[in-house]
Residue, then its C-alpha position, 0 to 999 in steps of 0.5 A: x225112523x232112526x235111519x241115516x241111509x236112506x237106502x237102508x230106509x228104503x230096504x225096510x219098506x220095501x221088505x214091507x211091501x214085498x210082505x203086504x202089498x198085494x200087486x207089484x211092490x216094484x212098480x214106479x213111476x219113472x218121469x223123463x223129459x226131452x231135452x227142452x223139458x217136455x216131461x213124460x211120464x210111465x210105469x216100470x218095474x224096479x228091479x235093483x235097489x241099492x247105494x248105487x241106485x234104482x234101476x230098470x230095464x228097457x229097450x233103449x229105441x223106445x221113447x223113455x231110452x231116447x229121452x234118456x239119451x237126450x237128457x239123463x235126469x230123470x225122477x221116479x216116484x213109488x206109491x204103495x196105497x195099501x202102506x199109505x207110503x211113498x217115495x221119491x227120487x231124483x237124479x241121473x240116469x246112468x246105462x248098467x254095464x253089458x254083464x248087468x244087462x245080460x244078467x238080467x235078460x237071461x233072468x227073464x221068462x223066455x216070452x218076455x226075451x222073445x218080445x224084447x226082439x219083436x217089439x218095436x217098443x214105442x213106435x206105431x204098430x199097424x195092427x196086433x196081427x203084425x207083432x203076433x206074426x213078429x213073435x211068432x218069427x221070433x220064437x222059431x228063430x231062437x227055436x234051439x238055443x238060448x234068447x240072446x238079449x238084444x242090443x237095443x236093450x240094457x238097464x238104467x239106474x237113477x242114482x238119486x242126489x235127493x230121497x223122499x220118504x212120505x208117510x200118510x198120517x191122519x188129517x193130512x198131518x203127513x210126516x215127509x223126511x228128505x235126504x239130499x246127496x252133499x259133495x263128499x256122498x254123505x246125506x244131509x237129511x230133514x223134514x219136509x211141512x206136509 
């Protein structure tokens, strides 16, 4: 691994597993925390990755937009087994922009824009039959036009100030590289005893 960026790194396995890896290759587990540092944690889906980040989207009502709000550090960690590879981050979250997020939203299938509208993302549902009849009101609304995406839905980015690179090697002789962000930008990078 001669790579100095680690986001050029982080390109090159997900290429990888784009390639091999069976379900989700974009599955992550995003950690946040309350503001006194309850942490929760859940999966989503990566769908941006670059120098100025990784980013997701999400109803911003729902538990994870409002740990947000409170308290923008969060960490995110990104297994693929069949690779025996792993990479995590940690950082602050930054909300995309509205052009990002319309972007995005009009790139989503038409059911998955119909849910983001009906669903109360998080909070008790009473019964399934409740947001079935919600979808349902939903879909004949927009019946004749284009989804819009809602206001309470945007995108993050978690702009990483530390990367880890995690390899499985045999006997747990794991090989961990980690980048850490200095104060010009530049990435200090090293290694990591399994």
């Amino acid at each position: 691994m001669s790579h100095t960026d680690p986001f050029a790194l982080f390109a090159e396995w997900m290429a990888l597993a784009e390639a091999e890896e069976i379900n989700d290759p974009d599955a992550m587990a995003l950690a946040t925390s309350t503001p006194d540092g309850r942490p929760s944690v859940r999966m989503v889906l990566m769908r941006r990755h670059g120098p100025d980040g990784f980013g997701f989207f999400t109803n911003l009502d729902s538990r994870k937009g409002q740990e947000i709000a409170a308290n923008p550090w969060g960490s995110l960690c990104i297994h693929w087994k069949s690779l025996r590879k792993q990479v995590r981050a940690e950082g602050r979250l930054v909300q995309v922009s509205d052009a990002d997020a319309d972007a995005y939203f009009a790139s989503r299938s038409r059911n998955s824009q119909i849910g983001a509208h009906a669903s109360d993302q998080s909070r008790p549902l009473d019964s399934r039959d409740t947001f079935t009849a919600r979808v349902e009101e939903v879909k004949a609304r927009f019946a004749d036009r284009d989804v819009p995406r809602p206001e309470h839905w945007s995108g993050f980015r978690l702009v990483p100030d530390r990367i880890e690179f995690w390899e499985d090697v045999e006997y747990r002789l794991h090989h961990r590289r980690l980048f850490e962000r200095q104060a010009d930008g530049s990435w200090s990078q090293g290694l990591l005893f399994p």
